[in-house]
C-alpha positions as CSV (number, residue, x, y, z in Angstrom):
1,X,27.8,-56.6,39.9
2,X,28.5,-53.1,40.3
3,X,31.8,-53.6,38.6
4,X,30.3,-55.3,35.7
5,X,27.9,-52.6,35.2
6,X,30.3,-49.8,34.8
7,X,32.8,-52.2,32.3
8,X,29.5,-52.5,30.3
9,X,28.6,-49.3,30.3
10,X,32.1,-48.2,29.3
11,X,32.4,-50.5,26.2
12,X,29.1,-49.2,25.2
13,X,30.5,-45.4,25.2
14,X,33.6,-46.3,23.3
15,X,31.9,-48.8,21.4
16,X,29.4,-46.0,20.5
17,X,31.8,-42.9,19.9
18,X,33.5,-45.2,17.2
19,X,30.4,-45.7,15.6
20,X,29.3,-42.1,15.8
21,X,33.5,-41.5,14.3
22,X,32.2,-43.7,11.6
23,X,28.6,-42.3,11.0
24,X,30.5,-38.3,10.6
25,X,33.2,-39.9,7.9
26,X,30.3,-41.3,6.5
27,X,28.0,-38.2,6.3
28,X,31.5,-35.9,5.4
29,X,32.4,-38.4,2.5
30,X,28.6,-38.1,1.1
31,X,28.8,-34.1,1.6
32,X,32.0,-33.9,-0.9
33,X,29.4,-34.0,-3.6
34,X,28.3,-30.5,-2.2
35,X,31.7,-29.4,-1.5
36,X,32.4,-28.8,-5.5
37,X,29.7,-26.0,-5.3
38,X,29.1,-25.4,-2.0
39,X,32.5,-24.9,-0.6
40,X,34.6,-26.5,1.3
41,X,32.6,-27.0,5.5
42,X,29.1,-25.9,3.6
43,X,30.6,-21.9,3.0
44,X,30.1,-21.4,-0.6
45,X,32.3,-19.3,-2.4
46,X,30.2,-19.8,-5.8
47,X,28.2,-17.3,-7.4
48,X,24.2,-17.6,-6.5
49,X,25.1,-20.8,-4.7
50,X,24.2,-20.8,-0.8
51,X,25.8,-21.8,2.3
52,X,24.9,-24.6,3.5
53,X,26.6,-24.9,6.9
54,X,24.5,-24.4,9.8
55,X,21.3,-24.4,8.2
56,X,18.6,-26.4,10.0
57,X,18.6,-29.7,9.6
58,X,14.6,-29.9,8.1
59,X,15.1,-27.1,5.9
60,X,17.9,-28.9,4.2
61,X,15.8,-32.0,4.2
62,X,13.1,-30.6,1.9
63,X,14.8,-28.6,0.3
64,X,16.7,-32.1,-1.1
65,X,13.1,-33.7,-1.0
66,X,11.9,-30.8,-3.4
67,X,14.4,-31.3,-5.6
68,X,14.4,-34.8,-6.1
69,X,10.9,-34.8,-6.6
70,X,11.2,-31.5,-9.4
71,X,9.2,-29.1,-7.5
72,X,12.5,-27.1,-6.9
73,X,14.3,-26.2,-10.2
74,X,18.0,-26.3,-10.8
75,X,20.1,-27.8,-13.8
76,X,22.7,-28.8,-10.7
77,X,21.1,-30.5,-7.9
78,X,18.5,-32.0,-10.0
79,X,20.6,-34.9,-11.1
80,X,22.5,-34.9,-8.4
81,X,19.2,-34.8,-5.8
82,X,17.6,-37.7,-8.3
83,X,20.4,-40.0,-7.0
84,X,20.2,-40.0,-3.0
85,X,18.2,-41.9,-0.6
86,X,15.8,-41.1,2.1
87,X,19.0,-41.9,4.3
88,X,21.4,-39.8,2.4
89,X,19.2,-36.5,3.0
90,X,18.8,-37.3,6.2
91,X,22.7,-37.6,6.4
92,X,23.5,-34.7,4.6
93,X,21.0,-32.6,6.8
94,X,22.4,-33.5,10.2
95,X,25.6,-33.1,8.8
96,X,25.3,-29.4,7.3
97,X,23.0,-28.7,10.2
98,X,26.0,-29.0,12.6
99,X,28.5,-27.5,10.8
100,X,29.3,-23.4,11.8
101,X,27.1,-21.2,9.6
102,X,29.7,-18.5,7.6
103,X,30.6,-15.6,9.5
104,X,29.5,-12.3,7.8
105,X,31.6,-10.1,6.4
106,X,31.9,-6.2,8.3
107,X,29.2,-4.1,6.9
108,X,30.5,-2.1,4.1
109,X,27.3,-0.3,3.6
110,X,25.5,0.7,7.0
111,X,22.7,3.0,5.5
112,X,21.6,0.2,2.7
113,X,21.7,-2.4,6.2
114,X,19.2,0.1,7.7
115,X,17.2,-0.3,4.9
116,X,17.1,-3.7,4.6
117,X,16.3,-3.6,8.3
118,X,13.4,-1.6,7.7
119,X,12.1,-4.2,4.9
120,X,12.7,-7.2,7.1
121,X,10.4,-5.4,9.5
122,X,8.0,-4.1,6.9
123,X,8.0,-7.7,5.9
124,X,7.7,-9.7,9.6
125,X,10.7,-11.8,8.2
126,X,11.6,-12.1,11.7
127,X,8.1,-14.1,12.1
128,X,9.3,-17.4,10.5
129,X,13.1,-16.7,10.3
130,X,13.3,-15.9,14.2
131,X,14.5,-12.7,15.3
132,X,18.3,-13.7,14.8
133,X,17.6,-14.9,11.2
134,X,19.0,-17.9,12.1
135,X,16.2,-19.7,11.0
136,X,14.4,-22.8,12.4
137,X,13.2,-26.3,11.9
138,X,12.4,-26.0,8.0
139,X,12.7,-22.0,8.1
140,X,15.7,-20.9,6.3
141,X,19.1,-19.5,8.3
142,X,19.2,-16.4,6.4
143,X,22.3,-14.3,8.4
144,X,24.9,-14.4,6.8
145,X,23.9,-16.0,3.9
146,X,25.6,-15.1,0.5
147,X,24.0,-12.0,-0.6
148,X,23.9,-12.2,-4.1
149,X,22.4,-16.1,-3.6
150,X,19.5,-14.3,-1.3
151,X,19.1,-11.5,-4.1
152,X,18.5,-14.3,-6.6
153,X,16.1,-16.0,-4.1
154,X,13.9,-12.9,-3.8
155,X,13.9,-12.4,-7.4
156,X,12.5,-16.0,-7.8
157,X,10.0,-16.3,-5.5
158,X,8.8,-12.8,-6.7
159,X,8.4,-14.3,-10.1
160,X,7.2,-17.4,-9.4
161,X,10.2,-19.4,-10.5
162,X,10.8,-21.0,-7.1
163,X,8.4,-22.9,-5.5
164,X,8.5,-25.9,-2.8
165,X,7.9,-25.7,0.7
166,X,7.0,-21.6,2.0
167,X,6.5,-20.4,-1.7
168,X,3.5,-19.1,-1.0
169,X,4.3,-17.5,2.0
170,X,7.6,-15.8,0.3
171,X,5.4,-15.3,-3.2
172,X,3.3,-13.2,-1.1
173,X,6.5,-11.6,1.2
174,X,8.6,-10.8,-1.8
175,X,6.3,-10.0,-4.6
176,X,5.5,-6.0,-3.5
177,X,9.4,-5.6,-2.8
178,X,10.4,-3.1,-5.1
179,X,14.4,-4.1,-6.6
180,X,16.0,-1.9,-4.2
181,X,14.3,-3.3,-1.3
182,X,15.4,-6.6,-2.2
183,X,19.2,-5.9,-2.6
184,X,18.8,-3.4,0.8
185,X,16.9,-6.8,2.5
186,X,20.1,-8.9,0.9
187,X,22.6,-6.5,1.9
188,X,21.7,-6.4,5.6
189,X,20.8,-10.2,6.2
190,X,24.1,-11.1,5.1
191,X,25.6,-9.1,6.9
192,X,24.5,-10.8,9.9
C-alpha cells in the first residue's frame, strides 16, 4: 500500500511539473506580444515604455483590466489589451510577476538621488510602494524602473492624463511636485 502511494504520488509530481513546463511556454508565448515594446524578459529598452519584469502580479492585472476597459490611455496597448481574456491577464501577470525586475544602472548623479530621496520622503512614497520600492500587491515596483517612463508617469498623473487604479492618490502625490522634483524623484528610484 505504502508502495503504491509513493508511485502515485510520484507520477503526480512529474505529471504536474510537465504541466506547469507547459503552463510557462504557454504564458512566455502570450508575453512575446509585450516583448516588441517591452523588451526581451519584461526589461524595456523603449523610450517611456516600462519594465515589466518583476512587477507584482495585481498591479499588472489592472493595469491590463484598465486598459481594456479605456480608463488607461495608450494608442499601443489599447488594441492590443481589447484582445485578451480574463485568463490571458492573469497569465501575463504571473508570468511578468516572476520574472527578475531590471537591475539599476550605477548612480551617475548622487546629489540629484539625494534629492529625489528627499521628495520620496516629502511624499510618503514609501507608504504604498514599501520601503524598498519594490512595490506590492497592486502598488507599483518602482526601483529600478526606467527613469524617463517614471518621469512621464509623474507628468501624467500631475495633469490628469492618467487615471485607473491609485490616480487619485498619485493626482494628489504628484500634483505639488515642482519639474525638478519629479526628474530628482525619477532619477533616484531608478536608480534603485
Amino acid at each position: 500500500m505504502r508502495v503504491a502511494f509513493v508511485g502515485i504520488l510520484s507520477l503526480a509530481m512529474i505529471f504536474g511539473s510537465f504541466a506547469h513546463a507547459a503552463d510557462n511556454a504557454a504564458a512566455k508565448e502570450k508575453a512575446e506580444l509585450c516583448a516588441g515594446c517591452h523588451g526581451d524578459s519584461g526589461i524595456s529598452q523603449t523610450e517611456n515604455t516600462p519594465s515589466l519584469a518583476g512587477q507584482p502580479d495585481q498591479f499588472l492585472q489592472w493595469q491590463l483590466v484598465f486598459f481594456r476597459g479605456g480608463s488607461r490611455k495608450s494608442d499601443q496597448m489599447q488594441p492590443v489589451a481589447e484582445t485578451i481574456s480574463n485568463d490571458d491577464i492573469r497569465t501575463l501577470g504571473a508570468y511578468f510577476a516572476a520574472l527578475t525586475p531590471p537591475k539599476a544602472a550605477p548612480d551617475d548623479n548622487p546629489d540629484l538621488s539625494k534629492k529625489g530621496a528627499q521628495a520620496a520622503v516629502g511624499r510618503r512614497c514609501a507608504s504604498c510602494h514599501t520601503d524598498s520600492f519594490a512595490g506590492t500587491q497592486a502598488v507599483a515596483r518602482l526601483a529600478g524602473q526606467r527613469e524617463e517612463y517614471l518621469v512621464k508617469a509623474l507628468h501624467d498623473y500631475k495633469s490628469g492624463v492618467r487615471s485607473g487604479g491609485a490616480g487619485a492618490a498619485m493626482t494628489d502625490v504628484a500634483y505639488p511636485l515642482s519639474d525638478e522634483e519629479i526628474e530628482a524623484l525619477a532619477h533616484y528610484l531608478a536608480h534603485l
